[in-house]
N, C-alpha and C positions, 0 to 999 in steps of 0.2 A: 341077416347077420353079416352078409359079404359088406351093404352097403353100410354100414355101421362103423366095419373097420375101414372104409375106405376115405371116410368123413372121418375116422380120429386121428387117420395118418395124414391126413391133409392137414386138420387143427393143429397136428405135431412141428408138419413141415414149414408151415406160417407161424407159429410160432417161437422158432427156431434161433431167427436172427435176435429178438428181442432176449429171448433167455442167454445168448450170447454176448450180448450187451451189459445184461446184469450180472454173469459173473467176469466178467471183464475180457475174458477173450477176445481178440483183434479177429475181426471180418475181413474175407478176403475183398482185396480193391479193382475196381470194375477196370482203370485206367491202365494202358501201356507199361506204367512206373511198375505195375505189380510183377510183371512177366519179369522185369531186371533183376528183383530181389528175390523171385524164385527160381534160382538159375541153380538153385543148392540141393542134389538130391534129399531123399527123404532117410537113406541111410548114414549119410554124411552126418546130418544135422542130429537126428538119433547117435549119432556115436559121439558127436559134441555133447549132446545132454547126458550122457549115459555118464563119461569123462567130469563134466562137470557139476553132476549129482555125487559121483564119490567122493571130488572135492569140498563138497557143501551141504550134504547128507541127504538124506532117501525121503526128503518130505514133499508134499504139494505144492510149498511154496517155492523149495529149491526147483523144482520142475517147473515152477512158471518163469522164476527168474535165469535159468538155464535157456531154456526157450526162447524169453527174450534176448537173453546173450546173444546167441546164435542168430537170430533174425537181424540186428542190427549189425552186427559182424556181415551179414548177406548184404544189407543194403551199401556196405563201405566199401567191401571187395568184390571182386569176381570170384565165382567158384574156381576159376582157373585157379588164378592168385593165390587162391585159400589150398589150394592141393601143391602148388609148389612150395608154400611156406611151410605146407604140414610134412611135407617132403624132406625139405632141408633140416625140420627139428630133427626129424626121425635118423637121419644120416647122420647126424652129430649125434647125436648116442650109440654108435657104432664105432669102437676102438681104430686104430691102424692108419697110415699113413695115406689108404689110397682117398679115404674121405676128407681128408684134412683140409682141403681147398674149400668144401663144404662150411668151416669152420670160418675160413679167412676172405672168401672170395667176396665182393663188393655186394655183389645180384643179390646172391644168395643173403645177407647181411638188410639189402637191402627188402627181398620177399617178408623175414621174420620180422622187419623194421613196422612192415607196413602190419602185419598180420596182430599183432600186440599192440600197434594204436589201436585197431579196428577190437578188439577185445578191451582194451581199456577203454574205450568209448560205450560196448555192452557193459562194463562195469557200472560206469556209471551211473548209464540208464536203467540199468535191471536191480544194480544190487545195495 
């Protein structure tokens, strides 16, 4: 019995990347390149999809093209980049004068600049 399950979990695990292939899911990449566009927590990236399911509604294909969103947003920016752009939205919807530089100041102007290519560029691709 043991050796039975030991040999379907293997068939399963060999068989794995192929079933991955046919429903289209992206395999992780063996190369250097892959370690740069994973620099994005797994919570981060979840709370992008989660944000941009509500946008686009609660189906499996909004979740693949959410997903994608997100990953190519990864490959454009740094997750640094992506935590100060997310930064400066969030401050700008906070009333009062002490943020207000937030609003006007170049950087900051220039984080949201870069952050919304990098999402209009998932647009294109994902959606």
């Amino acid at each position: 019995m043991r050796g039975s399950a030991v040999i379907l979990a293997a068939v399963a695990f060999a068989a794995a990347p192929a079933l991955a292939q046919q429903v289209g899911a992206p395999l992780p990449e063996a190369d250097s390149g892959a370690a740069l566009v994973n620099d994005y927590p797994t919570e981060a990236r979840a709370d992008y999809v989660f944000v941009c399911m509500a946008t686009n509604g609660q189906t499996r294909e909004a979740l693949r093209r959410c997903s994608c969103s997100i990953d190519v947003i990864a490959s454009i920016i740094p997750y640094e980049k992506y935590v100060d752009a997310e930064t400066v939205l969030a401050m700008r919807q906070v009333a009062g004068e002490r943020v207000g530089m937030m609003r006007t100041a170049p950087v900051a102007n220039d984080f949201v600049r870069d952050l919304k290519r990098a999402q209009a560029e998932g647009d294109v691709r994902c959606f």
